[in-house]
N, C-alpha and C positions, 0 to 999 in steps of 0.2 A: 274589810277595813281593819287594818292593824293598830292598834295603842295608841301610836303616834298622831296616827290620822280622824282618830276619835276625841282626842284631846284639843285638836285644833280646830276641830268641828262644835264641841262643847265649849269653848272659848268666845271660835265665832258670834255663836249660836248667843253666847251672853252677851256680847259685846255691842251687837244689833239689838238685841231689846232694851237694852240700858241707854241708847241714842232715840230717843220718842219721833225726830220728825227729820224728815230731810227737805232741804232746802233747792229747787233745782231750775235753770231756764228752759223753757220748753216754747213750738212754735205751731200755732193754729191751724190746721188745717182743713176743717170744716167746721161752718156755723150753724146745722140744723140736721141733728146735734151737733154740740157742740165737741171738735175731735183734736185732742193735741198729740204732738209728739213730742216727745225727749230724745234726742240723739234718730235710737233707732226703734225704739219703744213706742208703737202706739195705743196709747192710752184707752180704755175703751170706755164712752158718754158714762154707763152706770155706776162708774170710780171716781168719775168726775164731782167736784162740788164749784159750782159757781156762783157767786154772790151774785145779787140783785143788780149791785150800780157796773157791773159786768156785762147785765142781759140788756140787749133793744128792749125799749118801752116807749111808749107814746100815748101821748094823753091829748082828749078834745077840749080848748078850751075856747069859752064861749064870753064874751063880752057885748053885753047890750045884745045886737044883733046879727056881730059878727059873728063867726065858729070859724073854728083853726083845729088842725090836726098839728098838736107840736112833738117833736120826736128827744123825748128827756134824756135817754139813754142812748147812746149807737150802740155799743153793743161789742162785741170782739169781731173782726174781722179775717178773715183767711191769708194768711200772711205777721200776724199781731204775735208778739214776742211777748211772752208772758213768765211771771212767776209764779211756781207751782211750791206747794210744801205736801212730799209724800207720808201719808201716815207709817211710821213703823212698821215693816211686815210688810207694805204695800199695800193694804187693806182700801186705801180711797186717795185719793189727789185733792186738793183744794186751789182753786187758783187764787193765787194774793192779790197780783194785781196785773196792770198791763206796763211795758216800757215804751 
């Protein structure tokens, strides 16, 4: 690596860690795990952070003597456009939310 190409790498190299979060759309492609893609990147579940009102949930609820099974959340679906904000360095993804 010569001078030139050290300095623009040293620059880079600042310039990315001085930007904390990147902000990017990404699209679902599996729910169990949960598996997105960006472009051509796919993301792998363990980098993934998904909120709660994100995940299927279902809850039993009972009145008198009825019981219901009601489903709170659906959940992300395969095919589901989402926003993702990557950490600096790519260390983890966060889904924000869904579109």
């Amino acid at each position: 690596m010569n001078l030139a190409e050290a300095i623009k790498q040293c620059s880079m190299d600042a310039w990315e860690t001085s930007v904390p979060c990147d902000v990017m759309l990404g699209v679902v492609t599996g729910t169990d795990p949960v598996k997105i893609t960006i472009g051509e990147i796919k993301i792998p579940a363990e980098l993934l952070y998904v909120p709660e009102h994100l995940t299927y949930r279902e809850e039993e609820i009972k009145l008198g003597v009825y019981e219901r099974t009601v489903v709170i959340n659906k959940g992300l679906s395969a095919g589901d456009e989402v926003i993702v904000m990557r950490k600096s360095g790519g260390g983890g993804y966060a889904v924000i939310g869904k579109l």
